[in-house]
MARRODO-473348 format. One record per residue: residue number from 1; residue in one letter; x, y, z of N, C-alpha, C in turn. Coordinates in Angstrom, 1 decimal, m for minus. Layout:
<recs>
{rec NUM,a,{X,Y,Z},{X,Y,Z},{X,Y,Z}}
...
</recs>
This chain:
<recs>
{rec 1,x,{0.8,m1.2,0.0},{0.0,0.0,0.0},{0.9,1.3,0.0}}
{rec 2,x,{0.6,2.2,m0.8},{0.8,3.8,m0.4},{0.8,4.2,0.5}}
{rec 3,x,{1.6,5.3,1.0},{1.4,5.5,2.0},{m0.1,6.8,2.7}}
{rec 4,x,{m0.9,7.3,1.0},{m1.8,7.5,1.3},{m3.2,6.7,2.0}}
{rec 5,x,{m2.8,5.2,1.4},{m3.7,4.5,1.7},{m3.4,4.0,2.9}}
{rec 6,x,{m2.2,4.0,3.1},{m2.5,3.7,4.6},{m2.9,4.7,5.9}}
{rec 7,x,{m2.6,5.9,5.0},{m3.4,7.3,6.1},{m4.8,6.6,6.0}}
{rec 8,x,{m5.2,6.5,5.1},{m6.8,6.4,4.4},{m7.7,5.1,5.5}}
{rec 9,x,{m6.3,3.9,5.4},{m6.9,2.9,6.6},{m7.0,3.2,7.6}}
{rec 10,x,{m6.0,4.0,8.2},{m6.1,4.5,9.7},{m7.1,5.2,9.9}}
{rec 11,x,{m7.7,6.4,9.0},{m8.9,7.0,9.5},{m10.1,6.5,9.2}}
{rec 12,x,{m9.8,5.7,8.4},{m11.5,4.8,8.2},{m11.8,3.6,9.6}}
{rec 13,x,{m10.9,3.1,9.6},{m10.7,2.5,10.9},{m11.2,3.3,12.3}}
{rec 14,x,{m10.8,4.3,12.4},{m11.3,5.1,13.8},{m12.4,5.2,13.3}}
{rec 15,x,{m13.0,6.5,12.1},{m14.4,6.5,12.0},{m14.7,5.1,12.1}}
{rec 16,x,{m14.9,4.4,11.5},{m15.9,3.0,11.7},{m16.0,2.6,13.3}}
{rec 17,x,{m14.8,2.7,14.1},{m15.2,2.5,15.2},{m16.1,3.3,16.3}}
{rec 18,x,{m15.7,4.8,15.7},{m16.4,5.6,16.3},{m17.7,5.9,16.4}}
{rec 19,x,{m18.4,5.1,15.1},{m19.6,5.0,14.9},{m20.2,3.7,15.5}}
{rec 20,x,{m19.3,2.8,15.3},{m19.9,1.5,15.5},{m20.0,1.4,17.2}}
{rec 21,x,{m19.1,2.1,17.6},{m19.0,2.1,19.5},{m19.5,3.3,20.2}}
{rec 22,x,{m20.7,3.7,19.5},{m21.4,5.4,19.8},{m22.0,4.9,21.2}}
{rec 23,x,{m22.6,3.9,21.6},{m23.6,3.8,23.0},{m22.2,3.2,23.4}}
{rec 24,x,{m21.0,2.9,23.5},{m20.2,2.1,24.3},{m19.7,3.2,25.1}}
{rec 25,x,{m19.3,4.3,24.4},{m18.4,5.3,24.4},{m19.0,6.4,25.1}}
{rec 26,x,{m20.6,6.5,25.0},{m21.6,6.9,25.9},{m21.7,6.5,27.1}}
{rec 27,x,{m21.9,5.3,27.3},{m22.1,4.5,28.7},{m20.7,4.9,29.2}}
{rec 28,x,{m19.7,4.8,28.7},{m18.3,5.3,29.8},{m18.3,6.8,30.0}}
{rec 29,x,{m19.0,7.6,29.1},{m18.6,8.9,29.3},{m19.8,9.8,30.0}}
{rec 30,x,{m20.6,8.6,30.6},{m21.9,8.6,31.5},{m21.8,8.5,33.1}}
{rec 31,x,{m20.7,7.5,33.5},{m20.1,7.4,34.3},{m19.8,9.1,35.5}}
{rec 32,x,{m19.2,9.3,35.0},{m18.9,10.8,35.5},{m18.5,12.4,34.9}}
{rec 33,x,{m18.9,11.7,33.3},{m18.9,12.9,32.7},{m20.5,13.5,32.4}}
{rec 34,x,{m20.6,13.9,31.1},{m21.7,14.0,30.3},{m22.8,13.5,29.7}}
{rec 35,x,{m21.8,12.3,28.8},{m22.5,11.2,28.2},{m22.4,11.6,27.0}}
{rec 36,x,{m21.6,12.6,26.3},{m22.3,12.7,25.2},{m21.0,12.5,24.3}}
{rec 37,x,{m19.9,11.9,24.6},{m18.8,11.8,24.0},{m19.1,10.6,22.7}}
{rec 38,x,{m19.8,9.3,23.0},{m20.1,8.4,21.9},{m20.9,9.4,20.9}}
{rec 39,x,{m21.8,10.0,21.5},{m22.8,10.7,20.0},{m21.7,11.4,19.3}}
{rec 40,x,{m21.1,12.0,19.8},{m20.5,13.4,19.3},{m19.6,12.8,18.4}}
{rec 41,x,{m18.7,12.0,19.0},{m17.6,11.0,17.8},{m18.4,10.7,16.4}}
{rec 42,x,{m19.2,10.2,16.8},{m20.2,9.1,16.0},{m20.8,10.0,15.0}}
{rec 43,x,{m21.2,11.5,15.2},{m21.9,12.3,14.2},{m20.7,12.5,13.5}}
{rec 44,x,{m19.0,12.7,14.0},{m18.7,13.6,13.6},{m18.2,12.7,12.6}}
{rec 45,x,{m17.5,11.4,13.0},{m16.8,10.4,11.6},{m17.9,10.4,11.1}}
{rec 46,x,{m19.5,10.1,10.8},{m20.1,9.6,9.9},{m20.1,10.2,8.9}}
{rec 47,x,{m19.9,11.9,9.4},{m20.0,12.6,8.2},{m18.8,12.5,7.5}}
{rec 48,x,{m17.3,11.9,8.3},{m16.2,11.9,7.2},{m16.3,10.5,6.4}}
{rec 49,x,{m17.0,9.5,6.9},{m17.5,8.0,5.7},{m18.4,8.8,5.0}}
{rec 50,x,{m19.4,9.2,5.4},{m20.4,10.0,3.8},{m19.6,10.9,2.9}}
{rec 51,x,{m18.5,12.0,3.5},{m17.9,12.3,2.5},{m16.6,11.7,1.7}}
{rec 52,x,{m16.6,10.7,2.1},{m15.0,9.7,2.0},{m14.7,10.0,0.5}}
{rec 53,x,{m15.7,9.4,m0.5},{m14.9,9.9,m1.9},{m15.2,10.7,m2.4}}
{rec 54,x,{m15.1,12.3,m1.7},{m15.3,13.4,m2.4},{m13.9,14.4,m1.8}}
{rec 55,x,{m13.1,13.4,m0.7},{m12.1,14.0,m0.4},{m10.7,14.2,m1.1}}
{rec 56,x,{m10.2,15.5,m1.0},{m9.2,15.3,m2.2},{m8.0,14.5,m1.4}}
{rec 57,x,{m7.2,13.7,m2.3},{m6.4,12.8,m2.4},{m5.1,13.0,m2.7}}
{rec 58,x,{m4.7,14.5,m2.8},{m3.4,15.1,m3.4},{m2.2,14.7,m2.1}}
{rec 59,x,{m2.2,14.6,m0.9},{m1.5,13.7,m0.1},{m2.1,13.6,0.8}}
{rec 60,x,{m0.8,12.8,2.0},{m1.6,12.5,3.3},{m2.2,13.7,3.8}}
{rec 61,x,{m1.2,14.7,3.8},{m1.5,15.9,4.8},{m2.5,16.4,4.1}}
{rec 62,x,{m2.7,16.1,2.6},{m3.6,17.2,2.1},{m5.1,16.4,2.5}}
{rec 63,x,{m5.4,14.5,2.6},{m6.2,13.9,3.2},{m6.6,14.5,4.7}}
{rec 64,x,{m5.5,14.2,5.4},{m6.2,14.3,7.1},{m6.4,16.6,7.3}}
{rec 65,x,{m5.7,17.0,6.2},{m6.6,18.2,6.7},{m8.0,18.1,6.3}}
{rec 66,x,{m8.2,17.5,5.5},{m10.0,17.7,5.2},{m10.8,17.2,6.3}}
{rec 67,x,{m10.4,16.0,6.8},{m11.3,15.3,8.1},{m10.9,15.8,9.1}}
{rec 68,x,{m9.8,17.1,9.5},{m9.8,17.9,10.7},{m11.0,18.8,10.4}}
{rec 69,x,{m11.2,19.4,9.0},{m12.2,20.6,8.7},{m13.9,19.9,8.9}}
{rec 70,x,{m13.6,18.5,8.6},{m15.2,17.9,9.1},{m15.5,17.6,10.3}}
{rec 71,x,{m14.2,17.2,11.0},{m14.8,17.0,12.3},{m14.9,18.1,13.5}}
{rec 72,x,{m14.5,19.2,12.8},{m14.1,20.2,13.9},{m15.5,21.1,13.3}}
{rec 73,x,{m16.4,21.1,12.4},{m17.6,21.4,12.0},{m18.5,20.4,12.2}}
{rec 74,x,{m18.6,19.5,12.4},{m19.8,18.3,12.8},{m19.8,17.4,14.3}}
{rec 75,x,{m18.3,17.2,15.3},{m18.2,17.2,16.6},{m18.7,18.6,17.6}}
{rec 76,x,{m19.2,18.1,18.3},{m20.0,19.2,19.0},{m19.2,19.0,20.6}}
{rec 77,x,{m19.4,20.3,21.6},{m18.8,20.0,22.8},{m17.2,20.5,22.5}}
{rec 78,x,{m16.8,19.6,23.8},{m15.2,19.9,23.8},{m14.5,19.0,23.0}}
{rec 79,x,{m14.9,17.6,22.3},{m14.5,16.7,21.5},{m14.3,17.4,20.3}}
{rec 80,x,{m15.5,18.2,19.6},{m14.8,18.8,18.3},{m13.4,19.3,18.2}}
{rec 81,x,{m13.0,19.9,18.9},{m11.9,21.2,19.0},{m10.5,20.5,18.8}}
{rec 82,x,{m11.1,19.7,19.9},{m9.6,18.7,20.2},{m9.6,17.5,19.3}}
{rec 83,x,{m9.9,17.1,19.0},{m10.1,16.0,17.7},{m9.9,16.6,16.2}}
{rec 84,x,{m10.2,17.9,16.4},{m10.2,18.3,14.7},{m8.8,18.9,14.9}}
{rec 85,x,{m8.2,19.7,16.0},{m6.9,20.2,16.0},{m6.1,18.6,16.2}}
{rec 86,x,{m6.1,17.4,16.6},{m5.4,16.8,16.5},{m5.1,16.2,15.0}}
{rec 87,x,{m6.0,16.2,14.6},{m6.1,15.6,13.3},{m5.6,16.8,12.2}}
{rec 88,x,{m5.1,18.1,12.6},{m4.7,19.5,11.6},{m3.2,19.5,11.7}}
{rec 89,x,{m3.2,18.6,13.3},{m1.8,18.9,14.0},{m1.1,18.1,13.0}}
{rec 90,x,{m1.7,16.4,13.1},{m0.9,15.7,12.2},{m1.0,15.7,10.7}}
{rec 91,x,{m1.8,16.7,10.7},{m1.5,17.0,9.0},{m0.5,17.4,8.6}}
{rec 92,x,{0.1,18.7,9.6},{1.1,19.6,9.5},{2.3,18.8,9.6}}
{rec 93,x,{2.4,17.6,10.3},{3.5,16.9,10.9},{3.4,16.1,8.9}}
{rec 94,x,{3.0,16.0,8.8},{3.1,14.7,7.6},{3.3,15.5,6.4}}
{rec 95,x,{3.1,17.1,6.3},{3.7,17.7,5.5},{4.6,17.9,5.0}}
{rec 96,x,{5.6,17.8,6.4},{6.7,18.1,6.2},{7.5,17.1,5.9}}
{rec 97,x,{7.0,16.1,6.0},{8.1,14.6,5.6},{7.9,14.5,4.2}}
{rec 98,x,{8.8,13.9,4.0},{8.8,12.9,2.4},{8.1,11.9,2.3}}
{rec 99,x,{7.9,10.7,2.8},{7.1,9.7,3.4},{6.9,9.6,4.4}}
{rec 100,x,{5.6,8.4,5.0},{5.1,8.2,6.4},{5.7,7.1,7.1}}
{rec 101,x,{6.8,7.1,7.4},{7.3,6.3,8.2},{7.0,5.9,9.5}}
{rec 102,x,{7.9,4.9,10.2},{7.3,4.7,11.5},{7.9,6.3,12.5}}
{rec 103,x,{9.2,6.8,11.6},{9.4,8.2,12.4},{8.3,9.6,12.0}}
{rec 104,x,{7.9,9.5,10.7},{6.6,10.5,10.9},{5.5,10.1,12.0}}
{rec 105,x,{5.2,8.6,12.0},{4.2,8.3,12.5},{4.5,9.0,14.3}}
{rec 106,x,{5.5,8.7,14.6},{5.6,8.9,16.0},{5.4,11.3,15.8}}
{rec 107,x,{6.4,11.8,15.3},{6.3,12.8,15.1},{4.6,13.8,14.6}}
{rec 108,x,{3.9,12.6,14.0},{2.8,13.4,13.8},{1.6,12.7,15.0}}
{rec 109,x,{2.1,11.6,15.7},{1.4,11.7,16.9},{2.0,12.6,18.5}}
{rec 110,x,{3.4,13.1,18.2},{3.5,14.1,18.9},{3.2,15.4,18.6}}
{rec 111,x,{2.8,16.0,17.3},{2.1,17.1,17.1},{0.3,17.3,17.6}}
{rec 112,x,{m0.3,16.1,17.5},{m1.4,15.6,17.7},{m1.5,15.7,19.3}}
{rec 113,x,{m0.9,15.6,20.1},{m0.7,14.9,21.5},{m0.7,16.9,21.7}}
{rec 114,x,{0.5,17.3,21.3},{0.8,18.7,21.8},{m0.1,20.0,21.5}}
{rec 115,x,{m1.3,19.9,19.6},{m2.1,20.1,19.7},{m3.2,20.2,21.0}}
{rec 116,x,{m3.5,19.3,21.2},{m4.6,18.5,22.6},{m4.3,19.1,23.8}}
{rec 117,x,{m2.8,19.1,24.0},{m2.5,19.9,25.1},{m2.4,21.4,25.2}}
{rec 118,x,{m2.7,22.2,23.8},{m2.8,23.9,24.2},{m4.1,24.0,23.9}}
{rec 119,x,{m4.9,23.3,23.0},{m6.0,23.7,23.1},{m6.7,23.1,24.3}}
{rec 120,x,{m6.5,21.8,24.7},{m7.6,21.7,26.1},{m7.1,21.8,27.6}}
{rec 121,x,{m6.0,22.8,27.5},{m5.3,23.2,28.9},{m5.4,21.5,29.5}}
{rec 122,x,{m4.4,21.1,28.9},{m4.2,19.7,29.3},{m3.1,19.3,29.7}}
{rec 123,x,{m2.7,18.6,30.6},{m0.9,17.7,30.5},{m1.6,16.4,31.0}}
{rec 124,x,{m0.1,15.6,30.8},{m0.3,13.6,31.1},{m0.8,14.1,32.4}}
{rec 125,x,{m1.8,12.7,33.1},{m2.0,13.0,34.6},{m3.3,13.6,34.6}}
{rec 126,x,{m4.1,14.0,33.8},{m5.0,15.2,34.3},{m6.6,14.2,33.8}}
{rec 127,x,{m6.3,13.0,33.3},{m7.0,12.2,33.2},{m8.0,12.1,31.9}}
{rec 128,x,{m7.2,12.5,30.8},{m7.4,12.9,29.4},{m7.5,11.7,28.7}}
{rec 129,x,{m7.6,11.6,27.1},{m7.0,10.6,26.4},{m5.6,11.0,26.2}}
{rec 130,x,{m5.2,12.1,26.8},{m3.0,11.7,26.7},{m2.7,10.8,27.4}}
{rec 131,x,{m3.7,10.8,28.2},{m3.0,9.8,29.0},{m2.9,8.4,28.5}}
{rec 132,x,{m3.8,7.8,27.2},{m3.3,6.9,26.8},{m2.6,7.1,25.7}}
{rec 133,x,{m3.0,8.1,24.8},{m1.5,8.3,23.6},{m0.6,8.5,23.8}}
{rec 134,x,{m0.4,9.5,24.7},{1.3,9.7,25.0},{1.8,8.2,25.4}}
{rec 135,x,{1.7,7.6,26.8},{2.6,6.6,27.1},{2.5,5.9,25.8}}
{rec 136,x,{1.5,5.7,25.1},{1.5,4.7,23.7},{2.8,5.1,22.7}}
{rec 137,x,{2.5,6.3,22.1},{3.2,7.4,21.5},{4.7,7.0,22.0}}
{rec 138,x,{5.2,6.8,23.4},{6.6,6.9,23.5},{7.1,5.0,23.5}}
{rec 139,x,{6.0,4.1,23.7},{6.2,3.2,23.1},{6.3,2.6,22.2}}
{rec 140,x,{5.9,2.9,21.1},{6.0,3.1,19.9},{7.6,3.5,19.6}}
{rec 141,x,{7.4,4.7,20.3},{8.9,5.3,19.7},{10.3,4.4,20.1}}
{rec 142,x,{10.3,3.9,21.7},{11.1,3.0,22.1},{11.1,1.8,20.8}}
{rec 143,x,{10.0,1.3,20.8},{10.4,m0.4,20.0},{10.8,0.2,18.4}}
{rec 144,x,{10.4,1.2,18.0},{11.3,1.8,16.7},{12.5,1.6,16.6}}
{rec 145,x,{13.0,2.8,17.8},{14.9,2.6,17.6},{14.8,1.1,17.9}}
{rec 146,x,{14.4,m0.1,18.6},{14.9,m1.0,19.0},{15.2,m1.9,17.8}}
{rec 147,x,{14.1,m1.4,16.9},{14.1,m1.9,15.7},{13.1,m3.1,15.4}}
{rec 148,x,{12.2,m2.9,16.0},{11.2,m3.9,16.1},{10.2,m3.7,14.8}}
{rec 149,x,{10.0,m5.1,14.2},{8.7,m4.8,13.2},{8.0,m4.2,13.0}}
{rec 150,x,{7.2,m4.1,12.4},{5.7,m3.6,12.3},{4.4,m4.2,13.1}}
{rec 151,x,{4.8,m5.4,13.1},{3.5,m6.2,13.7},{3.8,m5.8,15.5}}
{rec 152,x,{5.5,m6.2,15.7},{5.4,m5.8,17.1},{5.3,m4.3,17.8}}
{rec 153,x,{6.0,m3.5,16.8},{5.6,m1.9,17.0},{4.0,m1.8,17.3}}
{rec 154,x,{3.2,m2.4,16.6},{2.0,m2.0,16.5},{1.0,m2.8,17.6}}
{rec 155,x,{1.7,m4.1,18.1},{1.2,m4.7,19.6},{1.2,m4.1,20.6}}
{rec 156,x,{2.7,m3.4,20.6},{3.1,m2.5,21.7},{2.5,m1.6,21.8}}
{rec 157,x,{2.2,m0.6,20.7},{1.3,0.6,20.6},{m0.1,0.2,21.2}}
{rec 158,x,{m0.7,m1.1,20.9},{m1.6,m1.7,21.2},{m1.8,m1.6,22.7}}
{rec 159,x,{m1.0,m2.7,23.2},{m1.1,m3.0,24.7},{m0.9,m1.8,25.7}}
{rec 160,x,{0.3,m0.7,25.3},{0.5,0.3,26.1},{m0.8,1.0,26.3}}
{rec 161,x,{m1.4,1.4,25.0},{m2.6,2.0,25.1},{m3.8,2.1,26.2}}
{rec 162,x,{m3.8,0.2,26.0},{m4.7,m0.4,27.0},{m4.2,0.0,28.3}}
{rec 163,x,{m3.4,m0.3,28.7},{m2.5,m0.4,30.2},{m3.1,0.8,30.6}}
{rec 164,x,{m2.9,1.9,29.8},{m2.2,3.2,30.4},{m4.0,4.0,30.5}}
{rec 165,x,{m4.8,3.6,29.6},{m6.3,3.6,29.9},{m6.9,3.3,30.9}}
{rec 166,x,{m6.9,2.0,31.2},{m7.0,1.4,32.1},{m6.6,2.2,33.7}}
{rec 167,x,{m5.3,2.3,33.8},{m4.3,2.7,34.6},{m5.5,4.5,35.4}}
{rec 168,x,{m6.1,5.0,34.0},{m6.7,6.2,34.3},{m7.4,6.5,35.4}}
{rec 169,x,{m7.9,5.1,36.1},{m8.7,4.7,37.1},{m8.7,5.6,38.2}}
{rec 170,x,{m7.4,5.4,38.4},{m7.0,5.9,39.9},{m6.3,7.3,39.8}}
{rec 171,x,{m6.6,8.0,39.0},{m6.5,9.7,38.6},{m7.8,9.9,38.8}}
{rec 172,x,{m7.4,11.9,39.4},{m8.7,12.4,39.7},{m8.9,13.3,38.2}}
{rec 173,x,{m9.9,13.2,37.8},{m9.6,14.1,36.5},{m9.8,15.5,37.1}}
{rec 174,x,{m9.2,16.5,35.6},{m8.9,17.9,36.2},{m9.3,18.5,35.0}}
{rec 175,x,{m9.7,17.9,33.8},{m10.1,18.4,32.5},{m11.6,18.0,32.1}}
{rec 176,x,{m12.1,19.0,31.4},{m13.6,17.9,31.1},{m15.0,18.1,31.8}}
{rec 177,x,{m15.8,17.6,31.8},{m17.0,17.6,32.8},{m16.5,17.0,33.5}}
{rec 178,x,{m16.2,15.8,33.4},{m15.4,15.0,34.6},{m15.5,15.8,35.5}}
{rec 179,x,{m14.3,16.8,35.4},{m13.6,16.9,36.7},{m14.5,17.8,37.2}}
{rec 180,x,{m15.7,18.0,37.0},{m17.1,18.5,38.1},{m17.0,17.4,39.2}}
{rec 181,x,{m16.6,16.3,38.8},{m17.3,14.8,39.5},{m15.7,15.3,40.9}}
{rec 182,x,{m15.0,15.7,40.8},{m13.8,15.5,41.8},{m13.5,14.4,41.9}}
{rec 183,x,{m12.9,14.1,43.1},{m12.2,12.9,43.5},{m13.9,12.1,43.3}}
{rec 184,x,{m14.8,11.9,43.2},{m15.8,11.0,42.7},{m15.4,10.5,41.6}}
{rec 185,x,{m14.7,11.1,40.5},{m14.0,10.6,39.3},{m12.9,9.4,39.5}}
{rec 186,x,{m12.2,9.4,40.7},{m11.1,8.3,40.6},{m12.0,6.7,41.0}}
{rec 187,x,{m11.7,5.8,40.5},{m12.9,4.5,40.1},{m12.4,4.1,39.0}}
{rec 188,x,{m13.0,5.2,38.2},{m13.6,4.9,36.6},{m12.4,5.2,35.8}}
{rec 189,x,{m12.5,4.4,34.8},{m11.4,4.9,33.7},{m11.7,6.2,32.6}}
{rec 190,x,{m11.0,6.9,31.9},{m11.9,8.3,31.9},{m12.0,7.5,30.3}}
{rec 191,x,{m13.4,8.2,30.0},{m13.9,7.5,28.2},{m13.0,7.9,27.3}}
{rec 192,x,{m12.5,9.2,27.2},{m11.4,8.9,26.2},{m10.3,8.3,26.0}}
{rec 193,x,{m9.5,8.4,26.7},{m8.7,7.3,26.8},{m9.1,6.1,26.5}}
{rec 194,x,{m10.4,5.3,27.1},{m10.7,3.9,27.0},{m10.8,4.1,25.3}}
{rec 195,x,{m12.0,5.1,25.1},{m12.1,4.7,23.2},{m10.8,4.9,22.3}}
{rec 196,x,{m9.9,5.5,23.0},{m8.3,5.6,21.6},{m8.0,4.0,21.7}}
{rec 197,x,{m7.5,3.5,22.8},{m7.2,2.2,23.4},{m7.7,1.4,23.0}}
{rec 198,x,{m9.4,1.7,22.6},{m10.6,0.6,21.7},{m9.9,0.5,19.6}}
{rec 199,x,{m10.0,2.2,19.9},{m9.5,2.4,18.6},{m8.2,1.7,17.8}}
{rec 200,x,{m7.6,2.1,18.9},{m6.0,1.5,18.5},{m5.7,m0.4,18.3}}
{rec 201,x,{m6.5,m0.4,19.3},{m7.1,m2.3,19.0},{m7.5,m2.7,18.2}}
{rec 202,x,{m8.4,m2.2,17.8},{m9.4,m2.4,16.4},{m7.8,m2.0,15.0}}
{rec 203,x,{m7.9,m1.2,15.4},{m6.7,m0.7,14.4},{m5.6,m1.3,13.9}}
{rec 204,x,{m4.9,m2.2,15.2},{m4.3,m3.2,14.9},{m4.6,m4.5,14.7}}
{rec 205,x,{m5.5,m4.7,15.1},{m6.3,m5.9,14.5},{m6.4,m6.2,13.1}}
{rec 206,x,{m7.1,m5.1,12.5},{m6.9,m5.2,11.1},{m5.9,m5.2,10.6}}
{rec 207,x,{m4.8,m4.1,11.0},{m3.5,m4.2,10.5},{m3.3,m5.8,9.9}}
{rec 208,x,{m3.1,m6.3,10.6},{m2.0,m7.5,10.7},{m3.1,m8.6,9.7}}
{rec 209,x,{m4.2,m8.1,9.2},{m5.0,m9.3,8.4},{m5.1,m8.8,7.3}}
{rec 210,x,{m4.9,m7.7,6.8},{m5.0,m6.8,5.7},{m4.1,m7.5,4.6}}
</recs>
């Protein structure tokens, strides 16, 4: 594959999940948030699968800025903002390379990560989804230099995800509706995080059968 088309898998993959896990993603972000993080996802990819072949194709960066421009017009709440600047962030990162390597990949999920943190007054710890990309993001980056495959780069991306989701439990969130809930928030794992960690699963899943 191109390395367009493999932008093209990656974001069909999240939309599809995002839609297909709209009440999952609800019920966790019901817990101590809103609730409304499954709809919002779910309006916002559907509209980038309804517009899928009308997007221009001239590169990656020139692909994922269009689905920052749709989802940051059709995600409603605080999810728009940060989801469409993540996705503008890594447009900008993929600009600048020649190809999408496994070192763009990591670089344009640190522009994405760093996006997220000036627009949603965010750092690791605060009970965000950084908290499952970043640790993912630097896992990734470690089994790179180590020189590890693709299949296992992309386990590890996998599993750290999970872990570090998971792990969100026992943080009080400080971002969000959430963190209306206070220390009532530590328990639960915070919904974003769990859905990247869902996403990233699913993501590799396919990978490796494709």
């Amino acid at each position: 594959m191109t390395d367009l088309e493999n932008v093209e898998f990656v974001v069909r993959s999240i939309a599809q999940t995002a839609v297909e896990k709209e009440k999952e993603f609800g019920d966790l972000d019901a817990v101590v948030g809103d609730g409304d993080l499954g709809y919002s996802l779910a309006r916002g990819f559907e509209k980038v699968l309804a517009e899928w072949d009308t997007l221009k194709r001239d590169s990656p960066a020139t692909f994922l800025q269009q689905v920052a421009v749709i989802i940051t017009s059709r995600i409603g709440g605080t999810s728009g903002p940060l989801w469409g600047t993540a996705f503008l962030k890594a447009s900008a990162a993929a600009k600048g390379s020649d190809r999408v390597d496994g070192a763009t990949v990591v670089a344009m999920l640190r522009a994405a990560t760093d996006g997220i943190k000036a627009r949603g007054n965010a750092e690791l710890g605060d009970k965000t989804l950084l908290d499952a990309v970043v640790p993912a993001t630097d896992a990734l980056e470690q089994e790179l230099a180590n020189g590890t495959d693709s299949a296992g780069c992309l386990a590890v991306f996998s599993q750290t995800a999970r872990t570090a989701a998971d792990a969100t439990s026992s943080l009080e969130a400080r971002r969000g509706r959430a963190s209306y809930s206070g220390k009532r928030s530590i328990g639960s794992p915070d919904a974003g995080a769990v859905a990247v960690a869902i996403m990233i699963e699913r993501l590799t899943s396919e990978w490796t059968v494709r």
